[in-house]
C-alpha positions as CSV (number, residue, x, y, z in Angstrom):
1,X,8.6,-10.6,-1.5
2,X,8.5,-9.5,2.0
3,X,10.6,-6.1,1.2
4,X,8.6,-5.5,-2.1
5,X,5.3,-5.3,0.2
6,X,7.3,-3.0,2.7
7,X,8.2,-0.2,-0.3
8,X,5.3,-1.0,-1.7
9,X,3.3,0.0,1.7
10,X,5.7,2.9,2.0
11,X,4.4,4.1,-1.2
12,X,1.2,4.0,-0.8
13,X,1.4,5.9,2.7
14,X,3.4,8.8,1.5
15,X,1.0,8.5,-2.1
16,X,-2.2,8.8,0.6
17,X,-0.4,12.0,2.7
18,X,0.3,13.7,-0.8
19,X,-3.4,13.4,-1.1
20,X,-4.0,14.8,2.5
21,X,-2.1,17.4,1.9
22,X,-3.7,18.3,-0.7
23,X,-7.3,18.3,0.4
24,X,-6.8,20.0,3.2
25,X,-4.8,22.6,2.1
26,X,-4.1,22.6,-1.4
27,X,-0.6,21.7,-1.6
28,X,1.1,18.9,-3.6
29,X,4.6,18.6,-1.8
30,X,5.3,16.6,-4.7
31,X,4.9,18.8,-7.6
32,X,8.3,20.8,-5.3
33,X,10.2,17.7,-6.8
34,X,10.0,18.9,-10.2
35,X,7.3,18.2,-13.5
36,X,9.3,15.2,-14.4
37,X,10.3,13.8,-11.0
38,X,6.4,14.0,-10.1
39,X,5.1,12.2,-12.6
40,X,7.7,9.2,-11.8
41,X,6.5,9.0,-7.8
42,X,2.9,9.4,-9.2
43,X,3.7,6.3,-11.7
44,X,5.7,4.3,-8.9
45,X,2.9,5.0,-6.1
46,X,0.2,4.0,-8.8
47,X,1.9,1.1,-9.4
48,X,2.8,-0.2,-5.5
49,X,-1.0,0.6,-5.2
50,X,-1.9,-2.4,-7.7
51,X,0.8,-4.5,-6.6
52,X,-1.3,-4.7,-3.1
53,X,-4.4,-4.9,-4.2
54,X,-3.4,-8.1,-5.9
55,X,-1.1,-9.9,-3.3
56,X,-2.1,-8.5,-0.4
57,X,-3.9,-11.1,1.1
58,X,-1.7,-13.9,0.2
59,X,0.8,-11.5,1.8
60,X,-0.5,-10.8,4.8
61,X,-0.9,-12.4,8.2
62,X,-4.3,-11.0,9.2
63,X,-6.1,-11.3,6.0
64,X,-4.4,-14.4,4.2
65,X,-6.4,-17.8,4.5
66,X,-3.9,-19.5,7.4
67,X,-4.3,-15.8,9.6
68,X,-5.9,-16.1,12.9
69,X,-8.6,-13.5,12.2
70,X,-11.4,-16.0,12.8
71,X,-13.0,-16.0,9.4
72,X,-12.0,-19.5,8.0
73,X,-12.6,-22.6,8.4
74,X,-8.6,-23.2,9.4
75,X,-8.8,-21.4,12.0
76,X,-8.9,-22.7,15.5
77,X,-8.8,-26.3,14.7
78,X,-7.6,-28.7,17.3
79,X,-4.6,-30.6,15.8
């Protein structure tokens, strides 16, 4: 599960420079791949996008329940 969240992550980093790129100045680097080849990264980043959303938080260490952020009642309890 642990490499599935670290593509997925890559994903959605090179998904959110695409869209960088192309606010600022109009360029979509991954049209260059080709029609077809596009539409399959735009799919696959989609998709890595809604894989976080929903398993983010049990995935990660900062915002799961058993985290040390400071926001739950687990944390910081004397054993």
């Amino acid at each position: 599960m642990k490499a599935l969240h670290l593509i997925a992550f890559i994903l959605i980093i090179v998904g959110s420079l695409n869209w960088l790129s192309i606010g600022l100045f109009d360029t979509d680097f991954v049209l260059y791949l080709g029609a077809t080849v596009a539409k399959v990264v735009y799919i696959v980043v989609g998709l890595a996008a809604i894989f976080e959303v929903f398993t983010h938080k049990s995935i990660c260490r900062n915002c799961g329940a058993c985290g040390d952020c400071g926001t739950c009642s687990t944390d910081n309890k004397q054993a």
